[in-house]
N, C-alpha and C positions, 0 to 999 in steps of 0.2 A: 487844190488840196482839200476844201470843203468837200467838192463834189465825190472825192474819191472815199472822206470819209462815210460821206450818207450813202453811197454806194453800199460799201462795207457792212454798216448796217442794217440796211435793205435787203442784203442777201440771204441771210439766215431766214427770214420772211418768205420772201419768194421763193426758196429753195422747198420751204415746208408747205409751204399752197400749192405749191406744182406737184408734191409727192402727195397732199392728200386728194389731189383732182385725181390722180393717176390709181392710186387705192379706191378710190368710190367705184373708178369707171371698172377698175380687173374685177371686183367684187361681184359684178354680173354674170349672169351665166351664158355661155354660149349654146345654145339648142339645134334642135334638128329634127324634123317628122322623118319618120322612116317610113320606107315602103312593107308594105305588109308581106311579107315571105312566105304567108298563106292563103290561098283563094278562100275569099271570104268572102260573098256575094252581100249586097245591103238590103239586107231580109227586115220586113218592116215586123218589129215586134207587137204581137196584139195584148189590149188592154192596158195600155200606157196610160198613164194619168199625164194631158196634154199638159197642166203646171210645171213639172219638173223637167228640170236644165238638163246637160250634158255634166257628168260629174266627173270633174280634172282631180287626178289623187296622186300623188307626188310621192314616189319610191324612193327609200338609199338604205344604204349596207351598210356595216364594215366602220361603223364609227371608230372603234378600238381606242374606247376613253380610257384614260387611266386613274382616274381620284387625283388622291391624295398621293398617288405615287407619281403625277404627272411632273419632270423636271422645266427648268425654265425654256430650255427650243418649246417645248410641246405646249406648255401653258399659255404663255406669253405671245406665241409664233403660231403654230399652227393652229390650234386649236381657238387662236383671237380669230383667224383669218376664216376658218369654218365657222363661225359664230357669223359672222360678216358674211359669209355667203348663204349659210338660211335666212338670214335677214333679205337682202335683195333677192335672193329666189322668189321669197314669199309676194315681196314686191313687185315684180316682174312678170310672175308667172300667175298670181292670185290662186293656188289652188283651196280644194275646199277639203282634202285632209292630206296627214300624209301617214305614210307608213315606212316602217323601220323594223328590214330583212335582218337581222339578228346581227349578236355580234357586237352590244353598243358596248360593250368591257373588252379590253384589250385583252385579259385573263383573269377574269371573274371567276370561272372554276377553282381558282385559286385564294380569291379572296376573302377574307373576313366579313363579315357582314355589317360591321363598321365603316370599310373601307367600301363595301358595297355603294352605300349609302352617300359616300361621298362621288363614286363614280357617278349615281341619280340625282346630285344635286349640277355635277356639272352637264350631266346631260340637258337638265332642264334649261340651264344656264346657256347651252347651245343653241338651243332650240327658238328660244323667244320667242314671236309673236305666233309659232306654229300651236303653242299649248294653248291658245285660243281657237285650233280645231279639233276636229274629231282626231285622234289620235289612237294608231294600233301599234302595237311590237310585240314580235316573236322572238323565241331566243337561239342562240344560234351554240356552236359548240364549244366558242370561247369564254361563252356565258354560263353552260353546265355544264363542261367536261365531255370528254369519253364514255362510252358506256363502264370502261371499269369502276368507273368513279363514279357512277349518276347514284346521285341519291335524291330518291322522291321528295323529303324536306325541305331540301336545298330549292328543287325546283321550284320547290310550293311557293317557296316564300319568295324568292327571285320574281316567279310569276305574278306572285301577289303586287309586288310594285308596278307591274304594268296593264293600263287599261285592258279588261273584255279577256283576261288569260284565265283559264279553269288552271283548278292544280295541277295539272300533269303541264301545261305549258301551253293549251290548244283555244281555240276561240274562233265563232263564230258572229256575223252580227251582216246587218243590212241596212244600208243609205241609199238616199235615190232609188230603191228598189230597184238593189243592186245586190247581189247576197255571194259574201266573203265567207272563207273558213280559213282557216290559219291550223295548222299542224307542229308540234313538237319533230321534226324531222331526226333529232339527235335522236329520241327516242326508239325509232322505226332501224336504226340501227344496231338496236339491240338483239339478245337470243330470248332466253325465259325473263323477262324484267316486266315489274308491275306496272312502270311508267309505259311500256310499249304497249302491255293490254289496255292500259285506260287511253293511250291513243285511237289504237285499235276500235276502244266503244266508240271516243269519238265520231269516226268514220262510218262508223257501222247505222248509228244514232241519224249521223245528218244524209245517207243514205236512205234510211226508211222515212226521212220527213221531204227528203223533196222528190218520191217516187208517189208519196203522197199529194201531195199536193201537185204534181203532174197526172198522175193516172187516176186519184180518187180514192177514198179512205178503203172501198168495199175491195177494190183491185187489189191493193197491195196487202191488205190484210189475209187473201186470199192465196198470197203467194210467202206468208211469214215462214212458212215450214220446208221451203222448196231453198236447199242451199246447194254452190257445187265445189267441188275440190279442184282448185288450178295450182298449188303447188304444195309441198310439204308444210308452208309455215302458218298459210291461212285457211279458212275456210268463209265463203261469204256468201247471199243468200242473192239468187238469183235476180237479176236490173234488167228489165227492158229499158229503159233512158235510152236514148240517144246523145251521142256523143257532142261534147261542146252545149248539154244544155245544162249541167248543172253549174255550182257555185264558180266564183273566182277563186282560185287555190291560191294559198299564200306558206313556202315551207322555205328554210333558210339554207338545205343543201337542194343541189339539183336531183331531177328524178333520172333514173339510169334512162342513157338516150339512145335512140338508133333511128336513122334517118336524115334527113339535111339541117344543117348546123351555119349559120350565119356569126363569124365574128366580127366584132369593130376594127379596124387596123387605121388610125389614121382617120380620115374623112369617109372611110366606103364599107361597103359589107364586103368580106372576102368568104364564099361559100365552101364549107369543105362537109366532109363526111367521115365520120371514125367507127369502126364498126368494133367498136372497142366498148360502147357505151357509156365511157366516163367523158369527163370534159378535153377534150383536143391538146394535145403538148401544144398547137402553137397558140394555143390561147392561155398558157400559162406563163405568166414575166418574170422573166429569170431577171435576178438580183430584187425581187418584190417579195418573195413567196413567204414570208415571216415565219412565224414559229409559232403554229396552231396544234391543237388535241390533234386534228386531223389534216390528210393531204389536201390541196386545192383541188385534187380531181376526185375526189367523193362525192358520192350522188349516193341518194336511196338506191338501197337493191334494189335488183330486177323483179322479185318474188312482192317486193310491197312497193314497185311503182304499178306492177300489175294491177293490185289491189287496189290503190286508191283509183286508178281508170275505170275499172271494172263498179266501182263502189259509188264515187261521187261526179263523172265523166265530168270533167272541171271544164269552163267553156275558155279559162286563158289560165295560165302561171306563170306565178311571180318566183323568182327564186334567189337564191345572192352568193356564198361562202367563195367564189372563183376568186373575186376580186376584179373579173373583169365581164367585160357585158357582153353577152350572147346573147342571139335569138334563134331558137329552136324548134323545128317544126316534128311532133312527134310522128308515126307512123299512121297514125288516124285521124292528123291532120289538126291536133290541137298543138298552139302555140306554147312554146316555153320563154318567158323572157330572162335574162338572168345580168343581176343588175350590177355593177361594180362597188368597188367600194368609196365610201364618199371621205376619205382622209390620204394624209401626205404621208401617214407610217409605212404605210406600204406599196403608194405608186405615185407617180410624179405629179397625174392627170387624174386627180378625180373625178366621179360625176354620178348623176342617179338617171333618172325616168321620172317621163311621165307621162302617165295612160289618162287618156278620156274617152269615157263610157259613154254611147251617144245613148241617148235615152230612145228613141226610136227605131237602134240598128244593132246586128247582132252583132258587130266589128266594133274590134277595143283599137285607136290609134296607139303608138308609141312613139313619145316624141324623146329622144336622148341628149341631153344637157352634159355641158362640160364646165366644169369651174379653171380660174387659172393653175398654169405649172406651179409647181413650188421655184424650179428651176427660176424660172422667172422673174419671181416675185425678189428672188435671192439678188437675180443679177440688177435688178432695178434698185434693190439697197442699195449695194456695193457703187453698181453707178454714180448714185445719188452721193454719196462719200466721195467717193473720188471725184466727182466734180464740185465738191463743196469745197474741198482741199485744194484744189488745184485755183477756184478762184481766189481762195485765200492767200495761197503761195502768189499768186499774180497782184493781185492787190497789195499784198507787203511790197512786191520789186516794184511796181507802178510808185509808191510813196516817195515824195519829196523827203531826203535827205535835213534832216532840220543844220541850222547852221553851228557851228562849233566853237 
């Protein structure tokens, strides 16, 4: 009878040390290097400064925080358990910044600037030991709406809370001597809108400074008056560049695609091709698809994916709003990556990226991380209940009968 009592006892203990060994261990990410889906020879880069590393930079999408309107599942439940897995990522993976493909409001176009603020406290709240890196975000279309809606203000001030954003929502910047641009893509899908032409300079701006500093101040200033006409909505000033040598793009819709298309299914790449140029139906997950400004298969038009090729020939791209992870190889043989979303509101299976820039070579790896199902996480409750209950039940019938 002692022993059954200290039994009894002891369970409650060991029931809760078994669930938190079992929570430390899901909390890790599972990864995977991918094979490159574009001949990309290992071109030794000249003038490297031999000091600097390989710089590992850690992608994710699709937060879709909610504030102050977050209810108890999403507080409490998911959004504890995302918190938990930036935490071990950062531990596991050590990278040296990360970036966040827009989208960190669930429906921020919609909120108060109040409520705003409350979405940025729990973002940072998520985040933890990453705010002790270099830190980029772009915004994506859940964060400024629709073009009917975009108000330049709004954007300002949105932008204004996050690192390296000009007001229209764009930023540039360089680590490792590594050189990023980030674009307002919501923007780019607009008609006459101010936000769209200051994107526009954007591009325009970081197009004449690294044709400069590739061909030499006298070159391109020689070429400032020579622009050509490729479709009704731009106009842009003629690029010798070479393709794959400018910046890392960084924009939160995909660019209109045409060419071979790589999606995740499971453990493999399954390659297809959509001469459609939006994102693939079968890379869209039915019962995921939420309820955004926009469709998950929106991409920048064809007319200003043109342009930014033609303008800044980005040497890889980052992209996100699918919700799920594609690799993309465009027609001229530059890489699209497109990143999923890193939360349970919209898919079972979270997860990000992560790219390392060798500092020697002109090839970006991609390595693709998966966090636990929610599915999972749920059935490992429920288990953990029912086998606490069940030994409780057993333990009461094991009990000696006292006498009468």
């Amino acid at each position: 009878m002692m022993a059954a009592v200290a039994w009894r006892s002891l369970l409650p203990v060991i029931m809760i040390s078994i669930f938190m060994v079992y929570e430390d261990w899901v909390s890790f990410p599972s990864c995977k290097l991918l094979p490159s889906t574009t001949y990309s020879p290992d071109k030794h880069v000249e003038n490297v400064d031999d000091s600097l590393e390989d710089l590992k930079v850690m992608m994710v999408a699709n937060l879709l925080l909610l504030g102050s309107e977050a209810g108890f599942v999403n507080l409490y439940f998911r959004d504890y358990y995302m918190s938990k897995f930036f935490k071990k990522s950062f531990q596991s993976l050590n990278p040296d910044m990360l970036l966040v493909l827009g989208d960190v409001s669930a429906k921020g176009s919609e909120l108060s600037r109040t409520k705003w603020l409350s979405v940025l406290h729990q973002f940072d709240n998520m985040l933890g030991p990453f705010l002790d890196l270099p830190l980029h975000v772009i915004l994506g279309d859940r964060d400024v709406g629709e073009c009917s809606g975009l108000c330049a203000n709004s954007v300002t001030w949105i932008a204004r809370n996050f690192p390296g954003l000009d007001s229209s929502g764009c930023g540039a910047f360089e680590i490792s001597n590594i050189s990023f641009v980030s674009l307002n893509a919501v923007a780019l899908l607009c008609g006459n809108n101010k936000l769209r032409f200051d994107v526009e300079k954007v591009i325009e701006r970081e197009s004449v400074g690294l044709q400069m500093e590739i061909e030499g101040m006298d070159e391109t200033n020689n070429g400032f008056g020579m622009f050509s006409e490729m479709s009704n909505d731009f106009r842009w000033r003629v690029n010798a560049m070479k393709s794959g040598s400018g910046p890392v793009l960084l924009l939160h819709f995909p660019l209109y695609r045409s060419g071979k298309t790589h999606i995740w299914e499971g453990s493999t790449f399954k390659s297809i091709i959509d001469p459609s140029g939006k994102v693939p139906a079968s890379a869209q997950r039915e019962g995921f698809s939420g309820t955004g400004p926009y469709d998950l298969s929106q991409t920048v038009p064809p007319n200003a994916t043109e342009y930014i090729f033609h303008a800044l020939k980005p040497r890889i791209i980052f992209s996100a709003h699918t919700q799920e992870f594609i690799d993309h190889t465009h027609p001229d043989g530059t890489r699209e990556v497109t990143i999923p979303a890193m939360t349970w509101k919209v898919r079972d299976d979270p997860g990000f990226i992560v790219a390392t820039f060798q500092r020697n070579k002109s090839a970006v790896s991609v390595t693709y991380c998966s966090v636990a199902r929610e599915s999972r996480i749920l059935i490992a409750y429920t288990s953990a209940v029912v086998l606490f209950l069940f030994f409780i039940v057993v333990s009461n019938t094991l009990e000696p009968k006292g006498l009468s």
